[in-house]
C-alpha positions as CSV (number, residue, x, y, z in Angstrom):
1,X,-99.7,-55.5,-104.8
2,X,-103.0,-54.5,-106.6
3,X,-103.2,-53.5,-110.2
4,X,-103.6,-50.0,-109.9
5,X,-100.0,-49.7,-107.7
6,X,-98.5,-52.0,-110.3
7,X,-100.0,-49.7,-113.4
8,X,-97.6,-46.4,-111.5
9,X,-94.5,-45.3,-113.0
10,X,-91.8,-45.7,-111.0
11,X,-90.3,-42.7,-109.9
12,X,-87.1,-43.2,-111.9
13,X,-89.4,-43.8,-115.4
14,X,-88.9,-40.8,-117.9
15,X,-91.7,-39.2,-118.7
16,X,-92.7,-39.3,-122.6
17,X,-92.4,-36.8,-125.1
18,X,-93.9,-37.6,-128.4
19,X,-93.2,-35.3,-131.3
20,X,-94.8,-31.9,-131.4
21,X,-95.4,-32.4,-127.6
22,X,-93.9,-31.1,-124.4
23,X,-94.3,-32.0,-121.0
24,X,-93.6,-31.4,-117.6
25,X,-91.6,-33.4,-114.4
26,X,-91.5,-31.5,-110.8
27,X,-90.5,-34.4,-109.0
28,X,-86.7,-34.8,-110.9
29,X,-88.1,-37.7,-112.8
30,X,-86.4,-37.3,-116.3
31,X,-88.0,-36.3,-119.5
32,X,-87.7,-38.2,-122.7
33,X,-88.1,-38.2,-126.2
34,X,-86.7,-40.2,-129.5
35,X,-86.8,-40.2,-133.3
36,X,-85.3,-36.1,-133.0
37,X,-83.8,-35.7,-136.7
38,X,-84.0,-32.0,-138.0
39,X,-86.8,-31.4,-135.6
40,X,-85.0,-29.4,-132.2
41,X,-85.6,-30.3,-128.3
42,X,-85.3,-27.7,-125.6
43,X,-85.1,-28.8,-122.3
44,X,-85.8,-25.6,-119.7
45,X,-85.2,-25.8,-115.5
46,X,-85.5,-24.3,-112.6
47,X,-83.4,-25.5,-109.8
48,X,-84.8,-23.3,-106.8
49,X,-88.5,-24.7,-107.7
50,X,-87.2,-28.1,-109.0
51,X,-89.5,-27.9,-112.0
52,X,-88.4,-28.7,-115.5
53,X,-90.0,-29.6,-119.1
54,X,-88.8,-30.5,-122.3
55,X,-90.5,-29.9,-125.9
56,X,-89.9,-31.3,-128.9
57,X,-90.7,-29.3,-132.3
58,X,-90.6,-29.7,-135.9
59,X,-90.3,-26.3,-137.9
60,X,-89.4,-22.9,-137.3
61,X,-92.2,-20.6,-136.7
62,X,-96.0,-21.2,-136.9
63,X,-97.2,-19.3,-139.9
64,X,-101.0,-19.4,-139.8
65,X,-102.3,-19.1,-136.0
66,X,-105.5,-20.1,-138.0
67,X,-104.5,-23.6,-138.5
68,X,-105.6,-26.9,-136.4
69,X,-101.7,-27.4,-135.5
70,X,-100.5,-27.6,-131.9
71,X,-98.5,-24.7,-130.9
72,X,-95.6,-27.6,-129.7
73,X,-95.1,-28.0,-133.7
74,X,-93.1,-24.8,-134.0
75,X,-90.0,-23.8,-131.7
76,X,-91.7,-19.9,-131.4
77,X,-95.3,-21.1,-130.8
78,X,-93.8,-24.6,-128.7
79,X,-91.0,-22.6,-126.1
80,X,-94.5,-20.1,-125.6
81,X,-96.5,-22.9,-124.3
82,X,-94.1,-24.6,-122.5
83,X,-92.7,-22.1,-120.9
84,X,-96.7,-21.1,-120.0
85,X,-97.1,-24.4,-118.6
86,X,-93.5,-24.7,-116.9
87,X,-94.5,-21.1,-115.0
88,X,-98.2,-22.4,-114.0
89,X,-96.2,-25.7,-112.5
90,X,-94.0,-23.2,-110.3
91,X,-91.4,-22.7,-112.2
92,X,-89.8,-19.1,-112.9
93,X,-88.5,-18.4,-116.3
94,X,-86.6,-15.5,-115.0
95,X,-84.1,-18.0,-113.5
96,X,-84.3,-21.0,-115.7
97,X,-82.0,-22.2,-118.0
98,X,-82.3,-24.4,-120.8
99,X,-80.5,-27.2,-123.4
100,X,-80.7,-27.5,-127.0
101,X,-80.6,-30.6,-129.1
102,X,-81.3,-31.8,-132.7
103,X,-81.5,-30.1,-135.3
104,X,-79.5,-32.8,-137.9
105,X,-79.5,-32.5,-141.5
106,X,-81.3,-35.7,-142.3
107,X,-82.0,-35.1,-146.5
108,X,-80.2,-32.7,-148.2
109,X,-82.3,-30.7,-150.8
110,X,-81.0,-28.5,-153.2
111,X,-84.4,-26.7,-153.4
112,X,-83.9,-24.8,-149.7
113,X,-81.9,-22.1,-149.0
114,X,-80.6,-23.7,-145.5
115,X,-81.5,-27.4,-144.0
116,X,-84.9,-27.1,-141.8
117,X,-82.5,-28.4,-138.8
118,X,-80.2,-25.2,-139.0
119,X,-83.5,-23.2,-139.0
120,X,-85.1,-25.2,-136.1
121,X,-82.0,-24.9,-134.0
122,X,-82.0,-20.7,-134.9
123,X,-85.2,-20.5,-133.8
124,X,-85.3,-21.9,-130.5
125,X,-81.9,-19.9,-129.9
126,X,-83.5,-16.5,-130.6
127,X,-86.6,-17.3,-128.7
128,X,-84.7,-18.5,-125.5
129,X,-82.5,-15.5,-126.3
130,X,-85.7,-13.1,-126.2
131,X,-86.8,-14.6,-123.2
132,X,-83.3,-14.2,-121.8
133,X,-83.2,-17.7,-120.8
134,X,-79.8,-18.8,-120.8
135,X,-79.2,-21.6,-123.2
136,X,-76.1,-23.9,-121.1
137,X,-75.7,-26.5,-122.8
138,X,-76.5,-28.2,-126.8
139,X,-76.0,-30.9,-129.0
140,X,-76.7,-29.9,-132.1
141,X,-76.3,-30.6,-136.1
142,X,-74.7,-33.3,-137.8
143,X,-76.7,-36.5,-140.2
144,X,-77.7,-38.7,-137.2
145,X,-80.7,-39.0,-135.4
146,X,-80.8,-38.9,-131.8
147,X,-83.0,-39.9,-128.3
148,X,-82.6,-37.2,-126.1
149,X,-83.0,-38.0,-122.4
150,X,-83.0,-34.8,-119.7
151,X,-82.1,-35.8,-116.1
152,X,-83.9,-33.1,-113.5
153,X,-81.7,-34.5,-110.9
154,X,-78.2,-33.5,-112.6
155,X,-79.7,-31.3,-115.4
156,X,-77.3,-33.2,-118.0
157,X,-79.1,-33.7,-121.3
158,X,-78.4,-37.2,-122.5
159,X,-78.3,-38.3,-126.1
160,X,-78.0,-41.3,-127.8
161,X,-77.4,-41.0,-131.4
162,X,-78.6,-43.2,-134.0
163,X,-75.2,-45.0,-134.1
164,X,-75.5,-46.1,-130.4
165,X,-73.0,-42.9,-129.3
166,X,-74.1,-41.3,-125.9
167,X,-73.1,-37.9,-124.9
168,X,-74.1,-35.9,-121.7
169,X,-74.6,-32.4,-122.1
């Protein structure tokens, strides 16, 4: 086998998703990411074209489109690029659906009105829910971190918690 065939993923490999990233699989190879606290996750798919893509955010809303900060910070600015990039792959957001994870209350601070995971997760829900993207499926809240896995082929979100606890969603 020569170096370059040894370097490919295999099929099977996730695809990484680091934070404030998204990315894209069209050949069912599963997405992944780790290290989601309050930040939120939304993994989005198309069955009929077989393309899917999971993001991974940090806050709310972007509030200065002026700022050097990728869009895939924010759940607003982060589900409109993704879902840019998932339609340019050949996937159609008019028949997507998508799953929600994260969102955990990590540090409580007396100083905010509401815990920046209960925000993330109300933001991606309203923006899915503007899009009408149907949101089918979520793991969401609690004071655990998590690793969030989405499988393509079954479209069952997988998450680990911190605690070594796996759920499919």
């Amino acid at each position: 086998m020569s170096k370059s065939e040894s370097e490919k993923p295999e099929p099977s490999e996730p695809i990484p998703v680091g934070v404030a990233d998204y990315a894209l699989s069209t050949d069912e190879r599963p997405l992944r990411t780790s290290g989601v606290g309050s930040c939120g996750v939304v993994a989005i798919h198309d069955e009929i074209s077989g393309v899917s893509g999971l993001l991974h955010f940090m806050l709310p809303e972007i509030e200065d489109r002026n700022n050097d900060h990728a869009d895939a910070k924010f759940a607003d600015a982060g589900i409109a690029e993704l879902l840019s990039a998932f339609e340019s792959a050949g996937g159609c957001s008019t028949r997507a659906w998508a799953k929600l994870a994260g969102g955990a209350t990590m540090i409580g601070f007396d100083s905010f009105d509401r815990p920046i995971g209960d925000r993330n997760v109300e933001a991606a829900q309203i923006a899915l829910e503007e899009r009408n993207i149907p949101l089918c499926g979520t793991d969401v809240g609690g004071d655990t971190g998590r690793k969030v896995v989405f499988e393509p082929a079954t479209g069952e979100l997988v998450i680990t918690t911190a605690n070594g606890a796996t759920r499919r969603r």
